[in-house]
PyMOL Python script that loads the backbone (N, CA, C, O; Angstrom):
from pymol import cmd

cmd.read_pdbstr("""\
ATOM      1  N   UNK A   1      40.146  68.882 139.578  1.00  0.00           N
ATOM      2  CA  UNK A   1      41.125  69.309 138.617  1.00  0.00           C
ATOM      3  C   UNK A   1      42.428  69.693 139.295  1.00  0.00           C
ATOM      4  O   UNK A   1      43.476  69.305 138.780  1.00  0.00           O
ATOM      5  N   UNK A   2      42.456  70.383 140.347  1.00  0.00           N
ATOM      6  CA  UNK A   2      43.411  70.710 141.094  1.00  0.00           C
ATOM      7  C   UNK A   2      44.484  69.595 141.749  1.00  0.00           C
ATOM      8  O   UNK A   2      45.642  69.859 142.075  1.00  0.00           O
ATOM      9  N   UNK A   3      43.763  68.157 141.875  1.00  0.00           N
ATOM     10  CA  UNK A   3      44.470  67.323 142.305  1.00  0.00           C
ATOM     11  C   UNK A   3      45.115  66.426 141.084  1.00  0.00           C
ATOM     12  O   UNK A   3      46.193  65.837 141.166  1.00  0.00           O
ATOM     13  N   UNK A   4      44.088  66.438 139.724  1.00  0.00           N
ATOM     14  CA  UNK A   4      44.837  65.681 138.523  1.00  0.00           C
ATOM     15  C   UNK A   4      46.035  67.102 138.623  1.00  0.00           C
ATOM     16  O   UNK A   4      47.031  66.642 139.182  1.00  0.00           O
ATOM     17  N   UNK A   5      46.197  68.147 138.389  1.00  0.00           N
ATOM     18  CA  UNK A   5      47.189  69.084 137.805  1.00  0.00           C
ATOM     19  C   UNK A   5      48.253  68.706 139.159  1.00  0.00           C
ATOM     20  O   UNK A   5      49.416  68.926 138.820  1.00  0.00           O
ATOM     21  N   UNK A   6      48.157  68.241 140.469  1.00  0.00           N
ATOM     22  CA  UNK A   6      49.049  68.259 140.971  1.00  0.00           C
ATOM     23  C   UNK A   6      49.606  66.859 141.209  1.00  0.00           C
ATOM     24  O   UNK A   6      50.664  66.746 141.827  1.00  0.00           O
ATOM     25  N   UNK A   7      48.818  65.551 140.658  1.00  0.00           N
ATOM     26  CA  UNK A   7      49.475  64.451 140.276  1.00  0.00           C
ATOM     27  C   UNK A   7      50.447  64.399 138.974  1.00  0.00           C
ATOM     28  O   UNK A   7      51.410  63.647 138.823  1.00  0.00           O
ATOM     29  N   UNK A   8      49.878  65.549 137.918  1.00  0.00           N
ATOM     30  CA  UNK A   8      50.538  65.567 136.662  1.00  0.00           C
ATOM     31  C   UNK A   8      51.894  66.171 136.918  1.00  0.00           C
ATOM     32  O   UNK A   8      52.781  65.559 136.323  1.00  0.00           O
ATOM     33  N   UNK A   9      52.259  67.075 137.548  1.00  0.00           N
ATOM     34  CA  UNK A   9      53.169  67.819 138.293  1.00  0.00           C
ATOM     35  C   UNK A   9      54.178  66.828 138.906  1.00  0.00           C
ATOM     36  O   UNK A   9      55.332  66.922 138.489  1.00  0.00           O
ATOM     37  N   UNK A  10      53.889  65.817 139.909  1.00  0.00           N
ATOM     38  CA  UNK A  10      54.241  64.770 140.751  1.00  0.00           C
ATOM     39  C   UNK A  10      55.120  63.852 139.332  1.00  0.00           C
ATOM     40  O   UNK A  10      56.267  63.406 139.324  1.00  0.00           O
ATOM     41  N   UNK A  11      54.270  63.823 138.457  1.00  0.00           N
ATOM     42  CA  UNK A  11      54.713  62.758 137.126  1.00  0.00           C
ATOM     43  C   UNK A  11      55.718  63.449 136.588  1.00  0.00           C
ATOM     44  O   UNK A  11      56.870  63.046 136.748  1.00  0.00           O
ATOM     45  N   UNK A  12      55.478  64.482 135.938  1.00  0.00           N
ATOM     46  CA  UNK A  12      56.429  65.613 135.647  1.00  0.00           C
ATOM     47  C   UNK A  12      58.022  65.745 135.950  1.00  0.00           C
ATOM     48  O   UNK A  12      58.957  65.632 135.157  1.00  0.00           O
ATOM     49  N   UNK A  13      58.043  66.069 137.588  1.00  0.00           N
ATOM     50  CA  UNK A  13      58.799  66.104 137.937  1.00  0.00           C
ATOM     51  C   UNK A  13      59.732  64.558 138.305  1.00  0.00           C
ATOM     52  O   UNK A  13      60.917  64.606 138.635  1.00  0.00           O
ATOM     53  N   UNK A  14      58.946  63.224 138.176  1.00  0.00           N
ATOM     54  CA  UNK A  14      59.782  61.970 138.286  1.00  0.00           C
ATOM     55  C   UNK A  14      60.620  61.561 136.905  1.00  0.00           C
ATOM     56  O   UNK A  14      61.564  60.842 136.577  1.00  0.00           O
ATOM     57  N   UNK A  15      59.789  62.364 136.385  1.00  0.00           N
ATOM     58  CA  UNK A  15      59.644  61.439 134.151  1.00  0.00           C
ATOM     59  C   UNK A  15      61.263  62.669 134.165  1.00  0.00           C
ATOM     60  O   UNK A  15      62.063  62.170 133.373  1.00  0.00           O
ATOM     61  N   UNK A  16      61.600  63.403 134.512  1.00  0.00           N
ATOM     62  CA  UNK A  16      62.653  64.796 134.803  1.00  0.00           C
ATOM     63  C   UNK A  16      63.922  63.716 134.494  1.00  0.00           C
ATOM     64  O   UNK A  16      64.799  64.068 133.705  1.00  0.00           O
ATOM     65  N   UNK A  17      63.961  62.908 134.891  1.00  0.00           N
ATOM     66  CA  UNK A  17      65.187  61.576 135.507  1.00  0.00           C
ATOM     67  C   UNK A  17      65.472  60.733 133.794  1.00  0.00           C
ATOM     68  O   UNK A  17      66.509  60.182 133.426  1.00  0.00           O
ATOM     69  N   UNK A  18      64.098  60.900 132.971  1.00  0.00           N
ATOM     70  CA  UNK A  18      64.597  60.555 131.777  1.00  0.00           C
ATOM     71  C   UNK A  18      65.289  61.054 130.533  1.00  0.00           C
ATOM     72  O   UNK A  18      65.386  60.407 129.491  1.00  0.00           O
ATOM     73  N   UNK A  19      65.833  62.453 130.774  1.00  0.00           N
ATOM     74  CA  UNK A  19      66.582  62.842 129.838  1.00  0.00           C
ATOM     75  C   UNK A  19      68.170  62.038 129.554  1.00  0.00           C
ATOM     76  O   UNK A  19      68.707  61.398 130.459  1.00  0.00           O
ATOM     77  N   UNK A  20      68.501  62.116 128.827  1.00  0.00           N
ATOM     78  CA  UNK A  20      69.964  61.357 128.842  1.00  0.00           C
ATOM     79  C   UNK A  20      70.779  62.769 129.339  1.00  0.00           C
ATOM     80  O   UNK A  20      70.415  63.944 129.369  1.00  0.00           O
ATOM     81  N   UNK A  21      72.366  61.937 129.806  1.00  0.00           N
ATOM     82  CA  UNK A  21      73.149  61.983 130.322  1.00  0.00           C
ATOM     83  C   UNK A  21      73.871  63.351 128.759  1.00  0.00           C
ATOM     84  O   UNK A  21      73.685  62.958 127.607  1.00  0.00           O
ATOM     85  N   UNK A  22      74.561  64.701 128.942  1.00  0.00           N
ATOM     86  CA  UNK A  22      75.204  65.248 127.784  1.00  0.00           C
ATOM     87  C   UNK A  22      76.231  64.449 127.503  1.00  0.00           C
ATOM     88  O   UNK A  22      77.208  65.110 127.151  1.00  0.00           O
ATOM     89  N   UNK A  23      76.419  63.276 127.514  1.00  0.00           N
ATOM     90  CA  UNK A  23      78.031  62.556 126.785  1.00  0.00           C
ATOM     91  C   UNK A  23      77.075  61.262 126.096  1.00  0.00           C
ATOM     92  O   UNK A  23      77.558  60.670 125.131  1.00  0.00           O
ATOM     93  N   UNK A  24      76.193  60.994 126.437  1.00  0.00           N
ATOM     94  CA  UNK A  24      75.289  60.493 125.188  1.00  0.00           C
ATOM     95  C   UNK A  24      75.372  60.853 123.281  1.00  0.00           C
ATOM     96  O   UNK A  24      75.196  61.941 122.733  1.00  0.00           O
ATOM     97  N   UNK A  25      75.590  59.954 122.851  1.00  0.00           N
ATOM     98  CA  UNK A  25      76.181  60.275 121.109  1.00  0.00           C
ATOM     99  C   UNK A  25      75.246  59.462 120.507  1.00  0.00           C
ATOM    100  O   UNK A  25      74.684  58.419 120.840  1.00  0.00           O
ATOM    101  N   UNK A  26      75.209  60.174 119.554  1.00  0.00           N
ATOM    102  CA  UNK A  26      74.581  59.042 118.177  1.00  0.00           C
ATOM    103  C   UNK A  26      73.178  59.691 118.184  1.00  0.00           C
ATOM    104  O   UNK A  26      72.680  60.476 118.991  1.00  0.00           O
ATOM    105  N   UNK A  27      72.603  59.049 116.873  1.00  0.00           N
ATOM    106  CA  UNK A  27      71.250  59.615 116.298  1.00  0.00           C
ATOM    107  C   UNK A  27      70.521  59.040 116.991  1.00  0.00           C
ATOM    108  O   UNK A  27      69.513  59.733 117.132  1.00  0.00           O
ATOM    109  N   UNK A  28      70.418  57.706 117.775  1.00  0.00           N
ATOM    110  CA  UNK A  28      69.476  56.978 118.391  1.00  0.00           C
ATOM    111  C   UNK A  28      69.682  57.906 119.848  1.00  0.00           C
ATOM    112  O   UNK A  28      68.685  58.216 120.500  1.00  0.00           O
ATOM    113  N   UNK A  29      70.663  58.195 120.159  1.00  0.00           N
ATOM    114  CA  UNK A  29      70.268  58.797 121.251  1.00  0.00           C
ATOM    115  C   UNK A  29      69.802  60.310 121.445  1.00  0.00           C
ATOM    116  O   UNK A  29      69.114  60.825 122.327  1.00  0.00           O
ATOM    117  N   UNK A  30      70.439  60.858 120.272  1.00  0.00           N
ATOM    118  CA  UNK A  30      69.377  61.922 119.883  1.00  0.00           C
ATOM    119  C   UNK A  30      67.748  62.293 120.230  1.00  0.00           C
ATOM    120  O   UNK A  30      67.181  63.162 120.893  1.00  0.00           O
ATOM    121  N   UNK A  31      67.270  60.977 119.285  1.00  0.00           N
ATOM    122  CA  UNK A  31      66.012  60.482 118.777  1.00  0.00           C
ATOM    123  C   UNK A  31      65.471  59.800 120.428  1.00  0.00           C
ATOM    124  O   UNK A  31      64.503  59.040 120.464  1.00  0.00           O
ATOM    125  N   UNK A  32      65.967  60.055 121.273  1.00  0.00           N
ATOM    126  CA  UNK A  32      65.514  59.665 122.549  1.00  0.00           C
ATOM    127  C   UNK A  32      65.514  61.013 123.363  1.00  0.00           C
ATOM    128  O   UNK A  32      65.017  61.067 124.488  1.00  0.00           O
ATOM    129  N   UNK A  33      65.879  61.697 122.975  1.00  0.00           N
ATOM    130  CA  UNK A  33      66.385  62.938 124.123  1.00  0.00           C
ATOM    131  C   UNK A  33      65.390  63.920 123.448  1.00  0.00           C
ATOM    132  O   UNK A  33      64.970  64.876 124.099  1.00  0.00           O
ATOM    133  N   UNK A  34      64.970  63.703 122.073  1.00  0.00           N
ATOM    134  CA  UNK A  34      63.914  64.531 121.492  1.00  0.00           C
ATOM    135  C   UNK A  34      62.343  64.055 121.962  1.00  0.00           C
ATOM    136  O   UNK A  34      61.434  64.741 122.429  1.00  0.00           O
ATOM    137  N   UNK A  35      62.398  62.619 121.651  1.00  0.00           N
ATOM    138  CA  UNK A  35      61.242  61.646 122.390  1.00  0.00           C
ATOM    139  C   UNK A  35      60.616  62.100 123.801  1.00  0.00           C
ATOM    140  O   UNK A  35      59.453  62.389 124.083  1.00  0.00           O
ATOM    141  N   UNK A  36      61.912  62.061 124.683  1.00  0.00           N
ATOM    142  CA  UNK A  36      61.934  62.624 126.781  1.00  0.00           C
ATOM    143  C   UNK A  36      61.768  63.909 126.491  1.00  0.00           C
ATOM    144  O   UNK A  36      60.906  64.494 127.147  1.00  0.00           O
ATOM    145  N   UNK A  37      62.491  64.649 125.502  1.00  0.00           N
ATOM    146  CA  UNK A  37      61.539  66.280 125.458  1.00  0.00           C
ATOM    147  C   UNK A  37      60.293  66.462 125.205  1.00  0.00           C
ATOM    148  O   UNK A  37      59.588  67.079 126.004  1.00  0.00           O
ATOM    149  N   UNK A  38      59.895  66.049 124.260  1.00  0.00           N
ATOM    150  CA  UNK A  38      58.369  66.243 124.258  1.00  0.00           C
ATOM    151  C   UNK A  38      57.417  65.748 124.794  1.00  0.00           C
ATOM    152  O   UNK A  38      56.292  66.117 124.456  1.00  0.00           O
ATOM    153  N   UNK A  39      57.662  64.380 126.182  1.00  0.00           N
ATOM    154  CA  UNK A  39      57.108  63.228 126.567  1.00  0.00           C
ATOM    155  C   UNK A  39      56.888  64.785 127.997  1.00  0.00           C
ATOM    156  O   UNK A  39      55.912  64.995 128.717  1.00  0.00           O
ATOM    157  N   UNK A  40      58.295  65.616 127.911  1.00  0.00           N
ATOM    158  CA  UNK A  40      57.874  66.073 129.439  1.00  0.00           C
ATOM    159  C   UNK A  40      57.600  67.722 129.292  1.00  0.00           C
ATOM    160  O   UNK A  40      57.831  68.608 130.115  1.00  0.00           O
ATOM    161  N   UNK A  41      56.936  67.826 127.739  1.00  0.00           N
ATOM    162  CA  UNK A  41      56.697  69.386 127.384  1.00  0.00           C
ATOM    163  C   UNK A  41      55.101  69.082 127.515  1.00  0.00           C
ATOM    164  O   UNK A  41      54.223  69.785 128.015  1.00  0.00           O
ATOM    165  N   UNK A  42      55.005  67.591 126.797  1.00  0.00           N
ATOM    166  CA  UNK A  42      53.006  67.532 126.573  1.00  0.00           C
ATOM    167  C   UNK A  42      52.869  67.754 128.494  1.00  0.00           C
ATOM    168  O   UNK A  42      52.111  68.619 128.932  1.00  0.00           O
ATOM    169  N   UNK A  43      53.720  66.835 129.478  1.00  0.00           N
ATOM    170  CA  UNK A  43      53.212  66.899 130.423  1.00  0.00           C
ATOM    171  C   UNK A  43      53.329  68.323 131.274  1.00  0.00           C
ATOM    172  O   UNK A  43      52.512  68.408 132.191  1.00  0.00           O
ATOM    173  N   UNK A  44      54.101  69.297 131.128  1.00  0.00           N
ATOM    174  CA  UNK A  44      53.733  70.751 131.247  1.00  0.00           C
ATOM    175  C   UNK A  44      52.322  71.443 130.766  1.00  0.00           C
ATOM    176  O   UNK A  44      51.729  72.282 131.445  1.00  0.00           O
ATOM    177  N   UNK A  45      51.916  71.003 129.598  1.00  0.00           N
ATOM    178  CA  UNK A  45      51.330  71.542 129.248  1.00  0.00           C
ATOM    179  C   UNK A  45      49.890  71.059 129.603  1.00  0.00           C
ATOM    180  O   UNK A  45      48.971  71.848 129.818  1.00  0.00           O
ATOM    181  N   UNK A  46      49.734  69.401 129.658  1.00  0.00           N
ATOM    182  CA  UNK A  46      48.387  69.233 130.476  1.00  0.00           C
ATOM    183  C   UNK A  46      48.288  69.466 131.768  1.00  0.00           C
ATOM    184  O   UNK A  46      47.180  69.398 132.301  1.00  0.00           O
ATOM    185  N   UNK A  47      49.448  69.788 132.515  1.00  0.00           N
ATOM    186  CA  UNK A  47      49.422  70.254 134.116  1.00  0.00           C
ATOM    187  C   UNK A  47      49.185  71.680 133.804  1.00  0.00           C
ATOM    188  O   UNK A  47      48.122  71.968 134.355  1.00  0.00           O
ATOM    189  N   UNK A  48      49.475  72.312 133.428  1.00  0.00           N
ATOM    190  CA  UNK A  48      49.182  73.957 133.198  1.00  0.00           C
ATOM    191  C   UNK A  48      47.600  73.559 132.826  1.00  0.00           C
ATOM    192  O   UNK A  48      46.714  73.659 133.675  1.00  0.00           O
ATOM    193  N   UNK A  49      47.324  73.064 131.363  1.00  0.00           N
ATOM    194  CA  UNK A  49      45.069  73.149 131.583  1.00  0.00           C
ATOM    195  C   UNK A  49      44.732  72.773 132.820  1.00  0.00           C
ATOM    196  O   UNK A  49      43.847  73.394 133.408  1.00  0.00           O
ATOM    197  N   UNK A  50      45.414  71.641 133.449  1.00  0.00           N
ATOM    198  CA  UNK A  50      44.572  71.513 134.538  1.00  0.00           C
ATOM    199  C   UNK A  50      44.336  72.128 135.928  1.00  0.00           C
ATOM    200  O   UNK A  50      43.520  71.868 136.812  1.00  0.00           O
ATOM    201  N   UNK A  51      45.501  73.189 135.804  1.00  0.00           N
ATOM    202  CA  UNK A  51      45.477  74.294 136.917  1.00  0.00           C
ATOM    203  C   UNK A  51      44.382  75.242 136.440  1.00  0.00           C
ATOM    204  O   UNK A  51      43.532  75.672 137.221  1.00  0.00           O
ATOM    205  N   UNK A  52      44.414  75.554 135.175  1.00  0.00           N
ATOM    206  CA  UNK A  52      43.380  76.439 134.956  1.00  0.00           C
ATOM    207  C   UNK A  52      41.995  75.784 134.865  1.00  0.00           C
ATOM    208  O   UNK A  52      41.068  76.115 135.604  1.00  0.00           O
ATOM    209  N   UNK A  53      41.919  74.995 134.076  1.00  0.00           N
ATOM    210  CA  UNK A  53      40.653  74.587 134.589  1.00  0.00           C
ATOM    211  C   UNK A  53      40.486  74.325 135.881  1.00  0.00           C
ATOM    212  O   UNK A  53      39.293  74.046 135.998  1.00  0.00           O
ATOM    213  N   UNK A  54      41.029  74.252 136.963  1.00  0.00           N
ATOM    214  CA  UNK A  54      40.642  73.835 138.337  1.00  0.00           C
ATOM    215  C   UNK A  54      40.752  75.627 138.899  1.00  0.00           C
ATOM    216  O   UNK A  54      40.555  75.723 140.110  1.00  0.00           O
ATOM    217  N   UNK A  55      40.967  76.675 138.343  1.00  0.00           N
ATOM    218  CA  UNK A  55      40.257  77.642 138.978  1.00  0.00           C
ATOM    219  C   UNK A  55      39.663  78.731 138.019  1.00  0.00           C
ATOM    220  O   UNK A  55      39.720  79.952 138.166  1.00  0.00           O
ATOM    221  N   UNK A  56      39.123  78.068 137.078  1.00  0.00           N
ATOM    222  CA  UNK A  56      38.136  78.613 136.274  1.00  0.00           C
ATOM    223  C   UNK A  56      38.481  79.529 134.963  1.00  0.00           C
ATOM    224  O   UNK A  56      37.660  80.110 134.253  1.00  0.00           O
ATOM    225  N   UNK A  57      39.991  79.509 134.814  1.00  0.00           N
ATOM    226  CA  UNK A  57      40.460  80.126 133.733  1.00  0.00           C
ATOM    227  C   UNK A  57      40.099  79.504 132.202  1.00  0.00           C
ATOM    228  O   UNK A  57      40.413  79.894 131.077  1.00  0.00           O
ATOM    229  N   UNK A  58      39.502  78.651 132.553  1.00  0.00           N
ATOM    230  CA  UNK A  58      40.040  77.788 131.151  1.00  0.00           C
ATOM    231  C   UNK A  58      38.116  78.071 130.368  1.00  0.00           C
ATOM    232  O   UNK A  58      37.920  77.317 129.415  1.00  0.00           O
ATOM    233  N   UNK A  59      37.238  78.742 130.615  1.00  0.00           N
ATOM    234  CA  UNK A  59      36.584  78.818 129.866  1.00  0.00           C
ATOM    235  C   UNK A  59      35.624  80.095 130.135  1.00  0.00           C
ATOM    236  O   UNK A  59      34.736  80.380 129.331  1.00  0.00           O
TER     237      UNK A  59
END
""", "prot")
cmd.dss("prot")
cmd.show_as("cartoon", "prot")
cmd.util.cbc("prot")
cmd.orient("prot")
């Protein structure tokens, strides 16, 4: 578990590079910058279970 939470981390921090640029306009690009937010909130959040489950917090 410790090594998925620190590959997820590794992902995390590359997927970082897909937010748009602040001079980005329009609803489509909106609708992308909301998309890269939550694409790199789920991946916080399965790297956080998998720290805990890899030292026993998680049950």
């Amino acid at each position: 578990m410790a090594a998925l939470a620190e590959r997820i981390g590794v992902l995390r921090g590359a997927a970082g590079g897909i937010l748009p640029d602040a001079d980005w306009e329009g609803a489509a690009a909106r609708r992308y910058a909301e998309w890269a937010a939550g694409l790199l909130a789920g991946l916080a959040t399965a790297e956080g279970a998998a720290l805990e489950l890899a030292t026993g917090a998680g049950g």
